[in-house]
C-alpha positions as CSV (number, residue, x, y, z in Angstrom):
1,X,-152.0,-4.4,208.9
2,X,-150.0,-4.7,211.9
3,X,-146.2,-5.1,211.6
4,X,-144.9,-8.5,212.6
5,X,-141.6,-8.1,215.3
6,X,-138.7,-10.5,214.3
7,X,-139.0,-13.7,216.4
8,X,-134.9,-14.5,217.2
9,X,-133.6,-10.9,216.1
10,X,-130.1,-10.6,215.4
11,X,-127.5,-9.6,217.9
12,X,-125.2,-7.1,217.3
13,X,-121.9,-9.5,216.9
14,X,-124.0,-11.5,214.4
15,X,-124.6,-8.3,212.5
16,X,-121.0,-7.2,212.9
17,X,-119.7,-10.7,211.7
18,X,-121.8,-10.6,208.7
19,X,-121.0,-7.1,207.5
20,X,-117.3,-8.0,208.5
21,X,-117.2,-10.9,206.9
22,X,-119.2,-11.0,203.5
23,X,-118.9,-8.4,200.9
24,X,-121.1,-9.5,197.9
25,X,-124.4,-8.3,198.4
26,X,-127.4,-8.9,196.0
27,X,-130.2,-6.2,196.5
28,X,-133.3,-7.8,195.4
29,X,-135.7,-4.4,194.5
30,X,-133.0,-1.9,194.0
31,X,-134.3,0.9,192.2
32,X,-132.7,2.6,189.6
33,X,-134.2,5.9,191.2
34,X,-131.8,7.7,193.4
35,X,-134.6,9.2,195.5
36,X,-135.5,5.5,197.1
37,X,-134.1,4.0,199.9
38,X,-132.8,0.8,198.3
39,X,-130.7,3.1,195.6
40,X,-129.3,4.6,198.9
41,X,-128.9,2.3,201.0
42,X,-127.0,0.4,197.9
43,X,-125.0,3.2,196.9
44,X,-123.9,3.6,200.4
45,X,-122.7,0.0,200.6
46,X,-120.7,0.7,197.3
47,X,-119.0,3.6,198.5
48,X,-117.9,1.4,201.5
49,X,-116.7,-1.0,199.1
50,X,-119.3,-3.5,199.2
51,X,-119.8,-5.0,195.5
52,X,-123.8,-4.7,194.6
53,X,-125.3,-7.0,192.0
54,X,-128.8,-5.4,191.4
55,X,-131.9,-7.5,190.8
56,X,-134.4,-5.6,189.3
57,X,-137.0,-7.3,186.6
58,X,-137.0,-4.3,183.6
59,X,-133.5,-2.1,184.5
60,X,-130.6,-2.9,182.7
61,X,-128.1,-1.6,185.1
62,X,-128.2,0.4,188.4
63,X,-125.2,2.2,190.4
64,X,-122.8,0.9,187.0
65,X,-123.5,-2.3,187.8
66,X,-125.2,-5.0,185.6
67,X,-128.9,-6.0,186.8
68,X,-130.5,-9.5,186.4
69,X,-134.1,-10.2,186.5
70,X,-133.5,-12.5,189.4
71,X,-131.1,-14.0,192.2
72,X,-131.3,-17.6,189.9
73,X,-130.2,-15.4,186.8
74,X,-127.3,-14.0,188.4
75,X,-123.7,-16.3,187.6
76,X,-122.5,-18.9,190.0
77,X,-118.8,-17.3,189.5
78,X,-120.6,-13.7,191.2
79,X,-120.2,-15.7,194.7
80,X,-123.5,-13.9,196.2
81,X,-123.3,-14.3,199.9
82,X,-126.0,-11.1,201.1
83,X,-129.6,-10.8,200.0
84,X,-130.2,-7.9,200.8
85,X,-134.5,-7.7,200.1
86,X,-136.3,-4.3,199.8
87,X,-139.7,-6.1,198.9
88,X,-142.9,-6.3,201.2
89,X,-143.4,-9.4,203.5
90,X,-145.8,-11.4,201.7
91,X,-143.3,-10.7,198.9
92,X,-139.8,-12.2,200.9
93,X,-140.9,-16.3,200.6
94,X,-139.9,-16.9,197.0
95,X,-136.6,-14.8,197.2
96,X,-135.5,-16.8,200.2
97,X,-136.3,-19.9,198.3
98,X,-134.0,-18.6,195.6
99,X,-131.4,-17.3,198.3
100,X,-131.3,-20.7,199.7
101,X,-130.8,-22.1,195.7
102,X,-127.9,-20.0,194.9
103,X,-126.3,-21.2,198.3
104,X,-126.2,-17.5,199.7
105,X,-124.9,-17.2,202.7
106,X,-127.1,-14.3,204.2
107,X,-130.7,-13.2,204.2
108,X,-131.1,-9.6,204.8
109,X,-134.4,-7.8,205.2
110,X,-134.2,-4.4,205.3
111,X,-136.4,-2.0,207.8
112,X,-140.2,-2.4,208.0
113,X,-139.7,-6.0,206.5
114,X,-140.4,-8.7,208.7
115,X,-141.6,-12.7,207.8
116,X,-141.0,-14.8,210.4
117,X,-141.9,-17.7,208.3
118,X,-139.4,-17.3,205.7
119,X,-136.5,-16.4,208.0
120,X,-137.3,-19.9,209.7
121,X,-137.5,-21.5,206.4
122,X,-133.8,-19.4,205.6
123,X,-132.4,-20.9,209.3
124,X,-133.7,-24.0,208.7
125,X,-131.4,-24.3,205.4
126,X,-128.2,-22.9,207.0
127,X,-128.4,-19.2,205.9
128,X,-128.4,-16.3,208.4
129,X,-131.1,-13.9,209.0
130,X,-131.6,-10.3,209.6
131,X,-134.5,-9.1,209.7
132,X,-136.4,-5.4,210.0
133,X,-133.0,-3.6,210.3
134,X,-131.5,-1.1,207.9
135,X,-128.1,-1.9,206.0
136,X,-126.7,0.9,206.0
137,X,-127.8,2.0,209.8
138,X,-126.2,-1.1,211.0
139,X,-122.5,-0.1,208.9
140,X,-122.6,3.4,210.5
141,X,-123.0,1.4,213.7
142,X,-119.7,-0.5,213.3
């Protein structure tokens, strides 16, 4: 299967406005495992004083920090404005559809993670898109 390349990637002032700008970020796949790279890239984002609402179908709670089953299941008053999605491609379209629902602000995909389709789709309804790019690379940048 070959990767797909973003069509429209983000710039680097986009990706600096968003991580200057929104601090609420909903991590859709975040393990409770410590060894995976969505439990570091989210504890990383923590630590930098990011608030992390886990979404995770079975845990409880990951990093100290309450997990819902899904985006839709997480309260209005939490203010979600990233979606940050560690899921495979095929996998993004329905969490975009629930991004767009909770009136997110911000779709992130994170590295290797790529559908062109559903980043339109998120465009389309107002949201902002990143696409194949690592969270936490992208704060070191700044």
């Amino acid at each position: 299967m070959q990767c797909e390349l973003p069509e429209n990637p983000s710039s680097p002032d986009e990706i600096r406005g968003i991580l200057e700008n929104y601090r609420v970020i909903a991590v859709v796949g975040l393990s409770p495992k410590p060894d995976r790279p969505s439990h570091r890239v989210s504890a990383y984002m923590q630590e930098q004083g990011y608030r992390i609402i886990p979404v995770h179908p079975i845990a409880e709670e990951i990093l100290g920090e309450k997990a819902w089953p899904s985006l839709e299941a997480i309260p209005a008053e939490e203010g979600v404005e990233i979606v940050n999605l560690f899921r495979p491609p095929d996998k993004v379209p329905p969490h975009v559809e629930e991004a767009i629902r909770i009136k997110a602000k911000v779709v992130w995909m994170q590295e290797g993670i790529v559908n062109n389709e559903a980043a339109k789709r998120a465009k389309e309804a107002g949201l902002e898109v990143v696409q194949g790019r690592c969270l936490l690379k992208e704060h070191k940048l700044l």
